[in-house]
DSSP file (Angstrom, degrees, kcal/mol; ACC not computed):
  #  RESIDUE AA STRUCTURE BP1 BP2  ACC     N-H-->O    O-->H-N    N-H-->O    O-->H-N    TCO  KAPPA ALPHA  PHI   PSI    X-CA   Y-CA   Z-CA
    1    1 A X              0   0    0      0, 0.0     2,-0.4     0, 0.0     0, 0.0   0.000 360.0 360.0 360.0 134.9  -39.8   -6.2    2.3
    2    2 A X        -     0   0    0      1,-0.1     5,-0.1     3,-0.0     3,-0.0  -0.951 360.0-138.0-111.2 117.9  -36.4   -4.2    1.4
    3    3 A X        -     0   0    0     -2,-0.4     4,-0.1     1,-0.1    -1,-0.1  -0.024  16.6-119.0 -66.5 179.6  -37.0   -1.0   -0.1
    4    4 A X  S >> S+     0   0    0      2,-0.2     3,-2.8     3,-0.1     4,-2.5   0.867 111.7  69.2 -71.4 -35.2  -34.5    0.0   -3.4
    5    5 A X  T 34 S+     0   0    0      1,-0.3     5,-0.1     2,-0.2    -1,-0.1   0.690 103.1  38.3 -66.4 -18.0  -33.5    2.7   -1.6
    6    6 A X  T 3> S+     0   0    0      2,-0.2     4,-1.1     3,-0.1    -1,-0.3   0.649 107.7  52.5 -99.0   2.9  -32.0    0.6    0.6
    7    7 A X  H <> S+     0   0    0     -3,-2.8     4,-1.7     2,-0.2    -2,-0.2   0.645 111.5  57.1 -91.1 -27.5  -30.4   -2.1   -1.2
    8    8 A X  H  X S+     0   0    0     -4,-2.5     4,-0.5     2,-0.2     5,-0.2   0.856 105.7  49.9 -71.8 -26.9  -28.9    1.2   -3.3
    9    9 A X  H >> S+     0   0    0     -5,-0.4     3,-3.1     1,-0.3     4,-2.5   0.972 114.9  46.0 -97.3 -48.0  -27.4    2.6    0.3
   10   10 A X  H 3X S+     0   0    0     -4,-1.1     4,-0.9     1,-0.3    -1,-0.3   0.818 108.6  54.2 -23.0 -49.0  -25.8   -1.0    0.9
   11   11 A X  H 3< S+     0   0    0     -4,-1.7    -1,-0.3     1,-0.3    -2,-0.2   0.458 117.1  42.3 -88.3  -3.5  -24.5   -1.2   -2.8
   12   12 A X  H <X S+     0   0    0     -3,-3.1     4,-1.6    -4,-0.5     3,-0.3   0.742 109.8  50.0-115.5  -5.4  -22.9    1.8   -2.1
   13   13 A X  H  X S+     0   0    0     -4,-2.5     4,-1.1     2,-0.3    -2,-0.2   0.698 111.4  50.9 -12.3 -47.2  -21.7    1.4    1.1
   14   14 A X  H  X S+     0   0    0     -4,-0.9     4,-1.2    -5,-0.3    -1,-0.2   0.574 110.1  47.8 -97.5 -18.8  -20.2   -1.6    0.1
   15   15 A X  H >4 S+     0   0    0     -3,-0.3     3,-0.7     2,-0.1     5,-0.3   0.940 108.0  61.6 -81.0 -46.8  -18.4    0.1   -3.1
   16   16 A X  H 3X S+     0   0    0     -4,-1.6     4,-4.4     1,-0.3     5,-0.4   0.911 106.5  42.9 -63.1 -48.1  -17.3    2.9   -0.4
   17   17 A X  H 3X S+     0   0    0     -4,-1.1     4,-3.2     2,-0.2    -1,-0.3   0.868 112.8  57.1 -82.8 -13.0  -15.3    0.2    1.6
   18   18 A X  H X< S+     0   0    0     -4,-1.2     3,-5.8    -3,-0.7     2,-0.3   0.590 107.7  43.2 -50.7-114.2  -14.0   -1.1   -1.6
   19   19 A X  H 3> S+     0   0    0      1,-0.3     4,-1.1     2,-0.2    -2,-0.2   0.387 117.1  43.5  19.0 -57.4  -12.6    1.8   -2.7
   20   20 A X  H 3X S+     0   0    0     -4,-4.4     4,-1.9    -2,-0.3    -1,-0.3   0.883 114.7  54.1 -86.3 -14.6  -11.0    2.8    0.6
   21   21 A X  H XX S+     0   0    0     -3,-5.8     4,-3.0    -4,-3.2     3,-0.5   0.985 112.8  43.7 -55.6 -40.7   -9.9   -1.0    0.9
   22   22 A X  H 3> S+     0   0    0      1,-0.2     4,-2.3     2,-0.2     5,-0.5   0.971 118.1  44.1 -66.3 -73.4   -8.3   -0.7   -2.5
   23   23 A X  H 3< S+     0   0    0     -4,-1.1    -1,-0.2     1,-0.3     4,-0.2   0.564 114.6  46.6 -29.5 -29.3   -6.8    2.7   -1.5
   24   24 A X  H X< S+     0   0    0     -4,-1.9     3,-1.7    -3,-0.5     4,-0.4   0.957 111.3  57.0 -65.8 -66.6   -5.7    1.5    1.9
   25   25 A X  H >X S+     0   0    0     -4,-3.0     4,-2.4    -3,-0.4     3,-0.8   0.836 108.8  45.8 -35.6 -59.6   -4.3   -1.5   -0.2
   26   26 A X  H 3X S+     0   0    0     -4,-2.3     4,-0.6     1,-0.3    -1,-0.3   0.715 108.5  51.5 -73.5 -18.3   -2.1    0.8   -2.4
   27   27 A X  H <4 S+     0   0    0     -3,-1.7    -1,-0.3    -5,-0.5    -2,-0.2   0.119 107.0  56.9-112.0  14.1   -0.7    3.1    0.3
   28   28 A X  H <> S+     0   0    0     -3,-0.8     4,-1.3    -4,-0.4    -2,-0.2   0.721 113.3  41.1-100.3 -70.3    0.6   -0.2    2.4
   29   29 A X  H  X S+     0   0    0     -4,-2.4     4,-1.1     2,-0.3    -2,-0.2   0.391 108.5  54.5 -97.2  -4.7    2.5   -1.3   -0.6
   30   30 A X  H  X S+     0   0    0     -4,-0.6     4,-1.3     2,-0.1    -1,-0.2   0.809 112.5  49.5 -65.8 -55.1    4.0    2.1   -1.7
   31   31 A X  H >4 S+     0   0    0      2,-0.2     3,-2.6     1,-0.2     4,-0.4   0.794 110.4  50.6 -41.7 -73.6    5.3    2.2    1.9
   32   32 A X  H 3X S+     0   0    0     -4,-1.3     4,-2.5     1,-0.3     3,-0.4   0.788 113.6  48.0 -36.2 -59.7    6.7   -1.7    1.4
   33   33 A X  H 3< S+     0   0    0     -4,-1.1    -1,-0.3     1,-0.2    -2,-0.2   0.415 113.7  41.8 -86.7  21.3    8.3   -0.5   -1.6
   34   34 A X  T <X S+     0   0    0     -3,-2.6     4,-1.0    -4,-1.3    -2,-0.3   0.698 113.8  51.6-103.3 -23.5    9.7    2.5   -0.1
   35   35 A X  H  > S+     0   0    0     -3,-0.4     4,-2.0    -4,-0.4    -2,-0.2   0.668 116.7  43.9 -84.2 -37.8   10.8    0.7    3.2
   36   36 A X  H  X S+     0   0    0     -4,-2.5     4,-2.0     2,-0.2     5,-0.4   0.869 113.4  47.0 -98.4  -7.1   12.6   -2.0    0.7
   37   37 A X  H >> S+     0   0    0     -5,-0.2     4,-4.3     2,-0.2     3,-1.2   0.996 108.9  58.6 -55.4 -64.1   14.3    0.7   -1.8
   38   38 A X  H 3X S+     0   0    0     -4,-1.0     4,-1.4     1,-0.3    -2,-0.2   0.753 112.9  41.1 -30.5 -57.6   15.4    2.5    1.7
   39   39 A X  H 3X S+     0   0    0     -4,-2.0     4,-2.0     2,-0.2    -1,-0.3   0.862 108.5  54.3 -76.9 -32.7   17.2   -1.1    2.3
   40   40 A X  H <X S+     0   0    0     -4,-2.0     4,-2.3    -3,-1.2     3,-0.4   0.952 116.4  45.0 -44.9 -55.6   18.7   -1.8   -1.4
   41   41 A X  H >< S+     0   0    0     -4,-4.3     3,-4.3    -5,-0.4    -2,-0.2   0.811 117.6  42.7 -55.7 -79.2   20.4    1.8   -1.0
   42   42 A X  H 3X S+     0   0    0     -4,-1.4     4,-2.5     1,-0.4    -1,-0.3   0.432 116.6  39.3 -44.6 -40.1   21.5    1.2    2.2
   43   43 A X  H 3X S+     0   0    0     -4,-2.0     4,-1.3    -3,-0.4    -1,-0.4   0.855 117.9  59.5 -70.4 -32.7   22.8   -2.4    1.9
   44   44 A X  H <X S+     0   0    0     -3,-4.3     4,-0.6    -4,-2.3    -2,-0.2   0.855 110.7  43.2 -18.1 -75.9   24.0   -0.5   -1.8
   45   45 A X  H >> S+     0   0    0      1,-0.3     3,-2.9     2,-0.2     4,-2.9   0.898 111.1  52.8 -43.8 -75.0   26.0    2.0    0.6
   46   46 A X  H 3X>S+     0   0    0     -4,-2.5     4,-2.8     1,-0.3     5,-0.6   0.828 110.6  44.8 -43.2 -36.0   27.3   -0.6    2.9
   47   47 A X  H 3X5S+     0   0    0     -4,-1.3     4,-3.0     1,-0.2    -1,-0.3   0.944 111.8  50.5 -64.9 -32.7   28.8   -2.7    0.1
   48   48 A X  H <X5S+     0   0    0     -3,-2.9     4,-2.2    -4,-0.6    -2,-0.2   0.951 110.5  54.3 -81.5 -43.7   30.4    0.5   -1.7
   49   49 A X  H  X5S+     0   0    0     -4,-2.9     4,-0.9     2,-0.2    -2,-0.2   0.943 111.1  46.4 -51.1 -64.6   31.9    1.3    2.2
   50   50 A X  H >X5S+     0   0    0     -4,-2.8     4,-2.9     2,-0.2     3,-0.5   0.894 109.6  54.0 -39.6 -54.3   33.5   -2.5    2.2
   51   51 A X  H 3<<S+     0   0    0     -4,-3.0    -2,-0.2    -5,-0.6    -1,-0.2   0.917 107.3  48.5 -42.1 -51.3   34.9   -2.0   -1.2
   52   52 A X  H 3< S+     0   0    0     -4,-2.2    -1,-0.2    -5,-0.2    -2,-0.2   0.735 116.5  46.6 -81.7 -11.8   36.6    1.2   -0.2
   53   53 A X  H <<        0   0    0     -4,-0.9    -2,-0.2    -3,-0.5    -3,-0.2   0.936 360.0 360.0  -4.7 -87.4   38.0   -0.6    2.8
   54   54 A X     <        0   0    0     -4,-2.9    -2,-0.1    -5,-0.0    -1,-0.1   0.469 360.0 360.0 -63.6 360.0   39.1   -3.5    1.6
C-alpha cells in the first residue's frame, strides 16, 4: 500500500526535474544561439575585411 502522501512527493519530484529539465533545456539553447550569432558577426567581419581588401 502507497500512501497519498507519497505518490504526492513523487508527482512533485517528478514536476521538479521537469522544470529544471525545461530550464536546463532553455539555457543550452540561448548559449547555441549566442555561440552561432558570435559566428554570423564574425564570418560578417571577415567578409567586410575581404571586401576592403580586394
Amino acid at each position: 500500500y502507497i500512501g497519498v502522501g507519497t505518490v504526492q512527493l513523487v508527482n512533485a519530484r517528478i514536476e521538479k526535474n521537469k522544470v529544471m529539465r525545461a530550464t536546463w533545456d532553455a539555457e543550452q539553447m540561448a548559449e547555441l544561439r549566442r555561440q552561432g550569432e558570435e559566428e554570423m558577426e564574425r564570418q560578417r567581419l571577415e567578409q567586410q575585411a575581404r571586401r576592403t581588401q580586394a
